[in-house]
N, C-alpha and C positions, 0 to 999 in steps of 0.2 A: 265846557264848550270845546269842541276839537279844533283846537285852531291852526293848524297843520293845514285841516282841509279849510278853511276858510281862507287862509293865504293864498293857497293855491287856486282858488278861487279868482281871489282878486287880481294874484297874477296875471291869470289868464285873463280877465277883463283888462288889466292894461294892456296888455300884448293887442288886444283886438281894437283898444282903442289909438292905439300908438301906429294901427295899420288902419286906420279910418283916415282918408283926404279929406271928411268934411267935418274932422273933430274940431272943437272949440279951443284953441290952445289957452286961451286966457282960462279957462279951469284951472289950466293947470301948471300956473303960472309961481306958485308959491309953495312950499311946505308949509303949514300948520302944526301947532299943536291940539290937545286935545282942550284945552280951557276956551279956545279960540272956537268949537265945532258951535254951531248954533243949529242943534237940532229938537227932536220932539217924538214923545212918543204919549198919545191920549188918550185914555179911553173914551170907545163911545157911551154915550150914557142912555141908559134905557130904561124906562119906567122910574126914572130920576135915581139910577143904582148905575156906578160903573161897573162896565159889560166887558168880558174874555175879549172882547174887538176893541184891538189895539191899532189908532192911525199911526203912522211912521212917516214921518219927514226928516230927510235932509240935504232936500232937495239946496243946491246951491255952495255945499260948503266948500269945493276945491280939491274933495279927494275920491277916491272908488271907496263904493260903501258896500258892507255886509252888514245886515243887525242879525243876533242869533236872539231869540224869542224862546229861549226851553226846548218846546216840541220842534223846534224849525228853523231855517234859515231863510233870508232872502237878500239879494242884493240890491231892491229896490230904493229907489232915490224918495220914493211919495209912494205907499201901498197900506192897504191894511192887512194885519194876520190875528188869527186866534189861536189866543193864550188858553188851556186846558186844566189850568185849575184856578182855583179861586185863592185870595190874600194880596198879600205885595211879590208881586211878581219882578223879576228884574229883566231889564232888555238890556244886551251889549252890542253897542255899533261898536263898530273894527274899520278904520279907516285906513286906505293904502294913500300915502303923497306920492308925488310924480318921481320923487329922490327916492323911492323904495323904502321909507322911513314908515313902520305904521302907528299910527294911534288908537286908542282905545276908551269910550264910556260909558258907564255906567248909569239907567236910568230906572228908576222904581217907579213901578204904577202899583196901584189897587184894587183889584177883582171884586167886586161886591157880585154879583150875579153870572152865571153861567148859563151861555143859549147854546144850545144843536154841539151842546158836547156829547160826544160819547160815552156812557157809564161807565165802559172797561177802559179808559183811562185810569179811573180812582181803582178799579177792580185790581188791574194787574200793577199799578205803579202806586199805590195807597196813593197819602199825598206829597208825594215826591217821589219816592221809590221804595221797592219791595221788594221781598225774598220769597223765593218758591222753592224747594224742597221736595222729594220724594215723598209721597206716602206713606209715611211707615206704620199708618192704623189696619193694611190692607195686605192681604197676604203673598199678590204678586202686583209689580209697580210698572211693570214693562216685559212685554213678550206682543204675539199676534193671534189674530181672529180675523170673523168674516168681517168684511167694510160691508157698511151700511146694514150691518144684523147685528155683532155684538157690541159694545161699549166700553171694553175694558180688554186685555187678556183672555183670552177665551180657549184656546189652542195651546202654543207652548207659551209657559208660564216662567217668568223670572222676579224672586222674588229681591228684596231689597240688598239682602247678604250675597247674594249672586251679582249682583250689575258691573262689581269691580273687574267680575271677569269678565266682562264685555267691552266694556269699556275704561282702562284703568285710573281711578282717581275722581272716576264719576258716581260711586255710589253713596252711601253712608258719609255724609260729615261734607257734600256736594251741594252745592247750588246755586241758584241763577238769581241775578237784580235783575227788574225790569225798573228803567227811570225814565221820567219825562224828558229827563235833560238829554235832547239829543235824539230823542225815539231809542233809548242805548238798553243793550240787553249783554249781561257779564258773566260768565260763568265761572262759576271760581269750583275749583278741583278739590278736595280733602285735603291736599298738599298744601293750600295754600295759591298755587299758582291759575291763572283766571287767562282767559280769552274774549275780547270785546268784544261786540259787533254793532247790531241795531235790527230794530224790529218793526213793522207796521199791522196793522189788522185790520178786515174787511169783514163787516157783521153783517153784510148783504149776501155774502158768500155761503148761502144755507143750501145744505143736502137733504133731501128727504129719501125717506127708504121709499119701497115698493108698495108700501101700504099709502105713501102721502104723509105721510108723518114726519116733522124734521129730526133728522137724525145729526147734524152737524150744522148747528146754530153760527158758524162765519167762519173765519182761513185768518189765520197768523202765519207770518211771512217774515222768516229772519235774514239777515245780512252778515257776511263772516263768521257767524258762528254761530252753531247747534243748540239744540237744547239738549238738558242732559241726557247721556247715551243717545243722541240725535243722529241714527246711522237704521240702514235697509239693510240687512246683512243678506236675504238673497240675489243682494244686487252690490257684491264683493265689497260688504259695509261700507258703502258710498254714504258723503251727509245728506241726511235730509234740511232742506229748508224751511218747507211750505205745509203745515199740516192743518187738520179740520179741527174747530173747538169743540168737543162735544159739550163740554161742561167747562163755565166759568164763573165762579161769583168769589163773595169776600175769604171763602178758604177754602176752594177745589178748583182745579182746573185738570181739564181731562183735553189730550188731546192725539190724532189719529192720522196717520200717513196709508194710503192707498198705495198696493206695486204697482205700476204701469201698465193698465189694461186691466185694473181690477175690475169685475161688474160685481153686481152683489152677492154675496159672501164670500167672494176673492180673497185674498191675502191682505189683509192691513194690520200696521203694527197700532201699537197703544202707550201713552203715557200714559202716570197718573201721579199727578203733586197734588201737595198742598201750599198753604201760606207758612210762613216761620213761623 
């Protein structure tokens, strides 16, 4: 859980409550500890199986609330959220007191069924988290080609011995976690040394080529940090963010950055991983 951002969170929710004239002060009239919190977190139960739909309450107890949920956060007092995979899952409220003192606990629920989950959650994050890697059954891993006509490298070609000159400490011996926890995506360098960020995906986000055919089955969308070699180089190696998936399942993932005003067979560049 990043709990840097979640304080800051809460902070900010005091600050705006502390500038509210029509705040309740008796909230927040006491510190608390965490054995004192009287809260809830239930699955709903469906077809007599508890379901990824987790209620949250805590509503009442005296302090500003976060729970973090794995995939998500919310500062709601009474809301529900879904959980994204199945087992004992754990939910943490983070409680801010009026003294700036916070608390924290810990709740386990059960997943027996999963509804209107996504598949490439378990794709890209197995069950919990996963490692992605270059390709190295494949004889170039990253270079460009036309968008929306090739699939892969198609133009200039960089194979896996080459990427460190591209980008240093990103080739061979390189790779990325995708975990639920957080929506968080890591990239850790051959050195050892890693950059955090986080990730979202949109599988609505499909490209068809010229024929009607989809060529770019949804859009992965990173935050703070790249995927490996994740840079435009004729756009003075800027990072890329936001690329198309062509290919995802339990051990490929192919994916494709357009230049800016590519039409079809324009310039787009190419990843290509696999699973560890």
């Amino acid at each position: 859980m990043n709990k840097t951002l979640i304080y800051s969170m809460l902070a900010a929710s005091l600050l705006m409550v502390a500038c509210d004239p029509a705040e309740d002060r008796d909230v927040l009239s006491g510190a608390i500890t965490a054995d004192q919190l009287n809260i809830t977190a239930t699955p709903q139960v469906v077809d007599g199986k508890n379901s990824n739909y987790i209620d949250l309450n805590s509503d009442g107890v005296g302090t500003l609330t976060s729970w973090f949920y794995g995939n998500g956060t919310t500062t709601s007092t009474k809301t529900t959220v879904q959980v994204v995979l199945a087992g004992q899952r754990e939910i943490v409220f983070t409680g801010l007191n009026h003294d700036g003192t916070y608390i924290t606990k810990t709740l386990t629920v059960q997943v027996d069924t999963l509804i209107n989950v996504a598949p490439e959650w378990g794709i890209l994050c197995g069950t919990g988290e996963k490692n992605w890697v270059w390709d190295n059954t494949l004889s170039a891993v990253w270079g460009n080609g036309g968008y929306k006509g090739n699939t892969s490298p198609g133009w200039w070609t960089v194979a896996l011995a080459d990427i460190d000159g591209q980008a240093k400490g990103e080739g061979a011996g390189a790779k990325m976690t995708f975990a639920v926890d957080g929506s968080g995506l890591t990239k850790i360098k051959s050195d050892g040394s890693s950059t955090k960020g986080s990730f979202v995906f949109d599988m609505s986000a499909i490209t068809k080529d010229d024929g009607g055919a989809v060529w770019a089955k949804g859009k992965l969308t990173t935050k703070n940090v790249t995927v490996l070699c994740g840079k435009s180089p004729n756009e003075g190696n800027g990072p890329v963010y936001s690329y198309d998936i062509l290919k995802l399942d339990d051990q490929k993932m192919v994916l494709s950055y357009p230049e800016p005003g590519a039409g079809s067979w324009g310039t787009a560049w190419f990843w290509m991983f696999r699973a560890e």
